[in-house]
C-alpha positions in Angstrom: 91.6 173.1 89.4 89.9 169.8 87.5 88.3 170.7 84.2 87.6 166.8 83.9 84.6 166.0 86.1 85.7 162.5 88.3 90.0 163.1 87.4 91.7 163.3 90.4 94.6 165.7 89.7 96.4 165.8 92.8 96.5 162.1 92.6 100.1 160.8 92.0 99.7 158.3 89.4 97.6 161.2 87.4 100.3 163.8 87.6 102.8 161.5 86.8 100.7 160.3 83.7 101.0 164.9 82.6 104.3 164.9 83.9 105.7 162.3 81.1 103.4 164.3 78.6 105.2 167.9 79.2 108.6 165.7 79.5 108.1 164.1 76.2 106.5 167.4 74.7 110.0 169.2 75.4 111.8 166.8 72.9 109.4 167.0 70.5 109.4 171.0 70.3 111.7 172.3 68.0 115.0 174.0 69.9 113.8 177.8 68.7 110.4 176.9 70.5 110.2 176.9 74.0 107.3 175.3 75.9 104.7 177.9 76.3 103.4 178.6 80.5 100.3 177.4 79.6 101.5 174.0 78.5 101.7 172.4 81.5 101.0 169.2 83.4 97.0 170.0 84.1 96.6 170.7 80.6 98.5 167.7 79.6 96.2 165.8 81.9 93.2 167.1 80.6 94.0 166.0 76.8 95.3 162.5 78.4 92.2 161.7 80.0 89.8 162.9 77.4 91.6 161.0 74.7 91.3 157.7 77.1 87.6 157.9 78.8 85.0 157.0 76.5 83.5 159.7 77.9 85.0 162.8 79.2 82.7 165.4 81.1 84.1 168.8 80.8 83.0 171.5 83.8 83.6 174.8 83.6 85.9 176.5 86.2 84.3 178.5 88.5 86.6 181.7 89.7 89.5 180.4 87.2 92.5 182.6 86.4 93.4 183.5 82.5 95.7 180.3 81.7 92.3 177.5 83.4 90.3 179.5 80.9 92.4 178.9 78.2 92.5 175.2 79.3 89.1 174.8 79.1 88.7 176.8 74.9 91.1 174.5 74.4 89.7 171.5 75.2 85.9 172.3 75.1 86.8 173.1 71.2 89.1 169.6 70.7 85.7 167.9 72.5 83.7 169.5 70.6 85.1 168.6 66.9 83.9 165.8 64.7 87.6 164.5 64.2 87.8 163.6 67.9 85.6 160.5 67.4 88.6 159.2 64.7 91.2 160.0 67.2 89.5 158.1 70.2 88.7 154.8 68.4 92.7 154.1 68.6 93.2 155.8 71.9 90.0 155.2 74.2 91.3 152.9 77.0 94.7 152.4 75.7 97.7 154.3 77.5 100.7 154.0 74.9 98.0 155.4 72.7 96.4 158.2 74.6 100.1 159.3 75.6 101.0 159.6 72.1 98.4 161.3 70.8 98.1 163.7 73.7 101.9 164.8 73.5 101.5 165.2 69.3 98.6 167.0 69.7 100.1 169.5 72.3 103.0 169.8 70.4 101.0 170.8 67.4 99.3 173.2 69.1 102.5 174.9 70.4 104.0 175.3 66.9 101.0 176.7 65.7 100.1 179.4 68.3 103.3 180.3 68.6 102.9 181.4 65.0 100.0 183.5 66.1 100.8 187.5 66.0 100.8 189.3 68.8 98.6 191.9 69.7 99.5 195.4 69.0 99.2 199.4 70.7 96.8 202.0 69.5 95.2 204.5 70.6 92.5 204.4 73.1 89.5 205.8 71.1 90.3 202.5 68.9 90.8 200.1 72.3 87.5 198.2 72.9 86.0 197.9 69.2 89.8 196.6 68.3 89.5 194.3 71.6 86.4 192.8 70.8 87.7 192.6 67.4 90.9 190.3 68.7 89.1 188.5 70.7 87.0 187.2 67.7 90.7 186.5 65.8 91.9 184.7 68.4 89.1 182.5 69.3 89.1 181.7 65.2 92.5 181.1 65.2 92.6 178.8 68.7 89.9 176.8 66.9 92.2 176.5 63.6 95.4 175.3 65.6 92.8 172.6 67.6 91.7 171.4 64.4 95.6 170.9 62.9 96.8 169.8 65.9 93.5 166.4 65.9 94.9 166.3 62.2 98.3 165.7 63.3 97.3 163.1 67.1 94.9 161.0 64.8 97.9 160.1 62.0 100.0 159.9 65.0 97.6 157.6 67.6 96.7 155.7 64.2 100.3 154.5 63.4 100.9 154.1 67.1 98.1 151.6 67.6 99.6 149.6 64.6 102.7 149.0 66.2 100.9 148.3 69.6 99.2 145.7 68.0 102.2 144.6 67.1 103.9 144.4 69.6 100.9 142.2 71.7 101.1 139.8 68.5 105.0 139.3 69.8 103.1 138.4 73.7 100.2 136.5 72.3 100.2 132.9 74.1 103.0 134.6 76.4 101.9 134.8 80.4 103.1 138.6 80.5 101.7 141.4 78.1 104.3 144.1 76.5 104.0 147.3 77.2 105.5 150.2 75.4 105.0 153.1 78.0 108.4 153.1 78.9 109.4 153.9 74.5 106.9 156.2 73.7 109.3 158.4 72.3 110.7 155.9 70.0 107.1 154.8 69.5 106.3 159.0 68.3 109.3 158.8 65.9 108.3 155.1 64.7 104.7 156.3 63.7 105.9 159.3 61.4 108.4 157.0 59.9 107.1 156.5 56.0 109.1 153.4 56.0 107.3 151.9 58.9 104.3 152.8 57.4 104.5 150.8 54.2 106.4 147.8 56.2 103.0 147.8 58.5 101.1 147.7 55.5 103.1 144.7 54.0 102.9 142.6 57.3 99.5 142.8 57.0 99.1 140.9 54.1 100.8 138.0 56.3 99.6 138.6 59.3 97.4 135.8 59.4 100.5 133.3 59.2 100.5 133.4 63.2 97.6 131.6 63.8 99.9 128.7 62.2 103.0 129.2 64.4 102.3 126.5 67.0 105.3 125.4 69.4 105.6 121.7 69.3 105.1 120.0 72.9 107.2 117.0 74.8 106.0 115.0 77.4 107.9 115.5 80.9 106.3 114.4 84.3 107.7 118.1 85.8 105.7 120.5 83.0 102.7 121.8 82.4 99.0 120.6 83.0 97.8 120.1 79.0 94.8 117.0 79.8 94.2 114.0 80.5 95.2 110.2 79.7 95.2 106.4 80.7 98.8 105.2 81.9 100.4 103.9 85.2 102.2 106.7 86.7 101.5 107.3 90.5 103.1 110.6 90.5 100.4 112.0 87.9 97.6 110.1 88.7 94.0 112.2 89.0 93.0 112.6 92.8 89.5 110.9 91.7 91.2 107.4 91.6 92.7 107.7 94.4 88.8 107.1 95.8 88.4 103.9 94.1 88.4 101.0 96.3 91.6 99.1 96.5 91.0 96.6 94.3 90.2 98.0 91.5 92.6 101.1 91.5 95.4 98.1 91.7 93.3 96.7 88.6 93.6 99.6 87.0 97.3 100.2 87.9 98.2 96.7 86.5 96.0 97.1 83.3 98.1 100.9 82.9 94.7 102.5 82.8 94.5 105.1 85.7 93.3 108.6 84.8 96.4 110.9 84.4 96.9 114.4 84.0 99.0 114.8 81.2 101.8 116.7 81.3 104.0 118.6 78.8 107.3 121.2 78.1 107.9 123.0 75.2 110.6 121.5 72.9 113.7 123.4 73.5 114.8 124.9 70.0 118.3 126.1 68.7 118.9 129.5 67.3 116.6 131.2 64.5 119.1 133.3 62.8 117.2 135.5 59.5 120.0 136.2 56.7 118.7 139.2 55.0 120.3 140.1 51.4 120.2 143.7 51.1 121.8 144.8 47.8 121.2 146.8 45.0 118.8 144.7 42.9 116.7 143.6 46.5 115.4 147.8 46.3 111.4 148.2 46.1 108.6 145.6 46.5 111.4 142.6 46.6 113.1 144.1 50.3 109.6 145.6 51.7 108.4 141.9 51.7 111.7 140.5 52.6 111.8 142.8 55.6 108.1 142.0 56.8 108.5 138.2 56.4 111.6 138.7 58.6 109.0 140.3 61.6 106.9 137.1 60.8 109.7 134.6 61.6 110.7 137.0 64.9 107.1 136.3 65.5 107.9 132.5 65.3 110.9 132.6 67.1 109.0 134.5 70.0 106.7 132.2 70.2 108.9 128.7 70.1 110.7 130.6 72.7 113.9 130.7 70.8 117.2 133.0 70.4 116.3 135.6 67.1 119.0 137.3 65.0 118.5 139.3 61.8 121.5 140.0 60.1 121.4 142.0 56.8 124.4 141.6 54.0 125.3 142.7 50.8 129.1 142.3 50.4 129.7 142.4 53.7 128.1 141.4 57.0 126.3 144.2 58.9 125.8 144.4 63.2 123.1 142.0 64.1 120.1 142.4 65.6 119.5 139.9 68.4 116.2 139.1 70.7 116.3 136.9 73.6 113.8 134.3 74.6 112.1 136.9 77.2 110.8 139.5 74.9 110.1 142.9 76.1 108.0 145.8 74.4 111.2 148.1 73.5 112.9 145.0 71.4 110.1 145.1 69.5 110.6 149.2 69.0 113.9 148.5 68.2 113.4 145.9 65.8 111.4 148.2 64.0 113.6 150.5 63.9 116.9 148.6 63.1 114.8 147.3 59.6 113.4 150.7 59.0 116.8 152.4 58.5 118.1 149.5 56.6 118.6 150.8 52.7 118.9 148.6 49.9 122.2 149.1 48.2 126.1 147.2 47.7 126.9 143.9 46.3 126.4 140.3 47.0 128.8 137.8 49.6 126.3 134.9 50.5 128.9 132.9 51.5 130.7 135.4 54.2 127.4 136.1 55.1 126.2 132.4 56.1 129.5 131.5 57.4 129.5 134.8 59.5 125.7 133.5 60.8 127.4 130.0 62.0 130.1 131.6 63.8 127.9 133.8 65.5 125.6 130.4 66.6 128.8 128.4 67.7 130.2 131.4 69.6 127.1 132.8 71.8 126.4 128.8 73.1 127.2 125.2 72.5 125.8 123.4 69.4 123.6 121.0 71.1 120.5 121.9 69.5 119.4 122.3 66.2 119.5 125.8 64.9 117.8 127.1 62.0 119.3 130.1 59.6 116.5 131.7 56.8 118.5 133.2 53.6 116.5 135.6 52.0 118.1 136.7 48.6 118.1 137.3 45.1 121.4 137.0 44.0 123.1 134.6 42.5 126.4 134.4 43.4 128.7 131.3 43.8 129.0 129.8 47.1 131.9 127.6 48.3 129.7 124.7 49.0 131.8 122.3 50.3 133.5 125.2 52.8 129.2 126.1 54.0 128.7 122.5 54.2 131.3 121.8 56.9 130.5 125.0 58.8 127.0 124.1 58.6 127.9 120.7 60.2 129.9 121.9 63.0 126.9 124.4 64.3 124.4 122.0 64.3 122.5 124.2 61.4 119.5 123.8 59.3 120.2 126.2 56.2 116.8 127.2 54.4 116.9 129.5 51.5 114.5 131.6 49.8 115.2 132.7 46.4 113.2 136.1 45.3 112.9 135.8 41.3 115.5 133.7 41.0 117.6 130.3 41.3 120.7 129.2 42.6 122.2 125.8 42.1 124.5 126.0 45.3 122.2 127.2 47.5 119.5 124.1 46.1 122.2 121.6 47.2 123.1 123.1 50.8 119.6 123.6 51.9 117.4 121.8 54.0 114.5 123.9 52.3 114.4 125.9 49.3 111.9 127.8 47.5 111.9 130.2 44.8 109.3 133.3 45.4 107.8 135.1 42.2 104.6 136.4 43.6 105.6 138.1 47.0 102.2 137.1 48.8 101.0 136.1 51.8 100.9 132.3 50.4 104.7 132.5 49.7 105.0 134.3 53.0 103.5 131.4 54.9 105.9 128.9 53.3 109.0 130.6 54.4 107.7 131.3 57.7 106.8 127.4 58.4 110.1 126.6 56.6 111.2 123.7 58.9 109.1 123.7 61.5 
């Protein structure tokens, strides 16, 4: 029975919307607590769709059973709170979102009226003043768990929009949007991550570095329309010349100053390869910045349609993480993730860790294009320069190397680029992130 006036829920792609809900509510749940009956796909349908219509119209079931009334006290009070205006400013409209917030708030709920006591015997002189007495109890205490469980979907919905805005910053001048529908699970675990929060908070103090990221363009006769301009090429030439009479077009041709369209390819890059130093000393404010400028140059990379691999070190070399140049929504979950868990600890090996970078570049493809590797570190640790160099040379690489609160003389003579960073700010942030573009 629709509780939602307009919602459909007999249609397929509505139940399917309550049916991921329940199935994501079940891993959520802690193993002791089982899904209650009354958790099930219409309610889950009813919280989706009132999260994600601007405005929700609630009816009243007519002739409903027990479990449709509880339904509708359960969302008439959610409707009816003043925290459900700061939950629906992240979720209104947006199904990654919505789906979130809707399973964290059911799940809440779950934990918290499964908590409630149970009703107990008496005697039947006691039976209706005691009835109308737990009915009043239990109406305070549905309104209680409602409360909690906005509490819980607007932290929840909050952090999820951040890293759905993220993740469309990753598509931005891309012809195909990224959608995290099929990760919402990982998206759940993302949002209560503390780590995540603060490295959300870091990014955007350099967020605006994107609007500089700009792909550098080629000419090619087979690209893409970008303009206009004056030349002799037949094959391009605007289909308004074509009208002039014959004389003049051949004028025109002779003088090379036909109207073309003008059209261009993006440059073809090499690898973009982020060296990440994660030691002892690089713990606190010196890795949380390290680790967001590192989503700023995947941001880069994305964009110039290039090959990305972070790779954190201390002493040794640790798995990589790689992105192709066709981006989906879960790489950028899993991105996330891979620098969340990442801990700060262990010594310092710069140079296995840049030679390790150049054998992974020469390995996946052949050197033909110039590929860049970004060395973030604070150590200072000797590097066999003249061993870098020739590995360098043989991979076709560009080594640029940030230095946080330090100096290395090595790592000044191998680089391309090198910068020391003191300040940790979005200024610095921008200087690495355009480092050799």
């Amino acid at each position: 029975m629709s509780i939602l006036r307009g919602v459909k829920y007999d249609d397929p792609p509505v139940r399917y919307r309550g049916e991921r809900i329940i199935s994501l509510l079940h891993k959520l749940l802690p193993e002791p607590i089982k899904t209650p009956d009354y958790l099930n796909v219409d309610l889950a349908i009813t919280v989706y769709y009132s999260l994600f219509l601007p405005y929700p119209l609630l009816e009243r079931p007519s002739n409903a059973d027990e479990r449709e009334l509880l339904h509708y006290a359960i969302v008439s009070k959610m409707l009816s709170s003043p925290k459900i205006s700061e939950v629906k400013k992240h979720t209104i409209a947006d199904t990654t979102t919505s789906m979130v917030a809707s399973a964290v708030f059911l799940e809440s709920l779950a934990q918290r009226l499964n908590r409630m006591p149970r009703p107990q015997g008496g005697d039947a002189s006691s039976e209706e003043s005691r009835g109308a007495e737990e009915a009043t109890q239990e109406t305070s205490k549905l309104e209680k768990a409602v409360e909690k469980a906005l509490d819980s979907a607007q932290e929840a919905a909050r952090q999820a929009k951040e890293i759905t805005n993220l993740a469309m910053k990753f598509a931005a001048g891309n012809a195909s949007m990224l959608s995290l529908d099929e990760v919402i699970k990982d998206v759940i675990n993302l949002a209560r991550n503390t780590d995540i929060n603060m490295l959300l908070e870091a990014l955007k103090t350099i967020e605006s570095t994107k609007s500089y990221i700009k792909s550098k363009k080629l000419p090619s006769p087979r690209g893409e329309l970008d303009g206009y301009e004056l030349g002799d090429n037949i094959e391009r030439v605007v289909a308004s010349e074509l009208a002039l009479p014959q004389e003049l077009f051949l004028v025109k041709l002779a003088e090379r100053n036909l109207l073309l369209y003008k059209k261009v390819v993006n440059e073809d890059y090499g690898k973009f390869y982020v060296l990440l130093d994660k030691s002892g000393s690089m713990m606190g404010m010196k890795i949380i910045w390290a680790k967001a400028v590192a989503l700023a140059l995947a941001q880069r990379a994305v964009r110039e349609r290039r090959e990305f691999y972070l790779r954190f070190f201390d002493s040794i070399p640790y798995p990589p993480f790689h992105i192709s140049k066709r981006i989906h929504g879960r790489d950028v979950v899993k991105l996330l993730e891979y620098i969340a868990k990442i801990r700060a600890n262990g010594g310092t090996d710069i140079t296995r860790a840049i030679l390790t970078a150049v054998n992974d570049i020469m390995t996946r493809s052949a050197a033909s294009r110039v590929s860049d590797i970004i060395l973030i570190t604070d150590g200072e640790d000797r590097v066999a320069i003249e061993t870098v160099r020739r590995a360098l040379a043989r991979a076709n690489a560009r080594l640029h190397t940030v230095m946080i609160y330090g100096n290395n003389p090595d790592l000044r003579a191998l680089s391309d680029s090198y910068m020391i960073a003191t300040k940790l700010d979005k200024e610095e942030a921008l200087k690495v992130v355009m480092a050799g573009s």
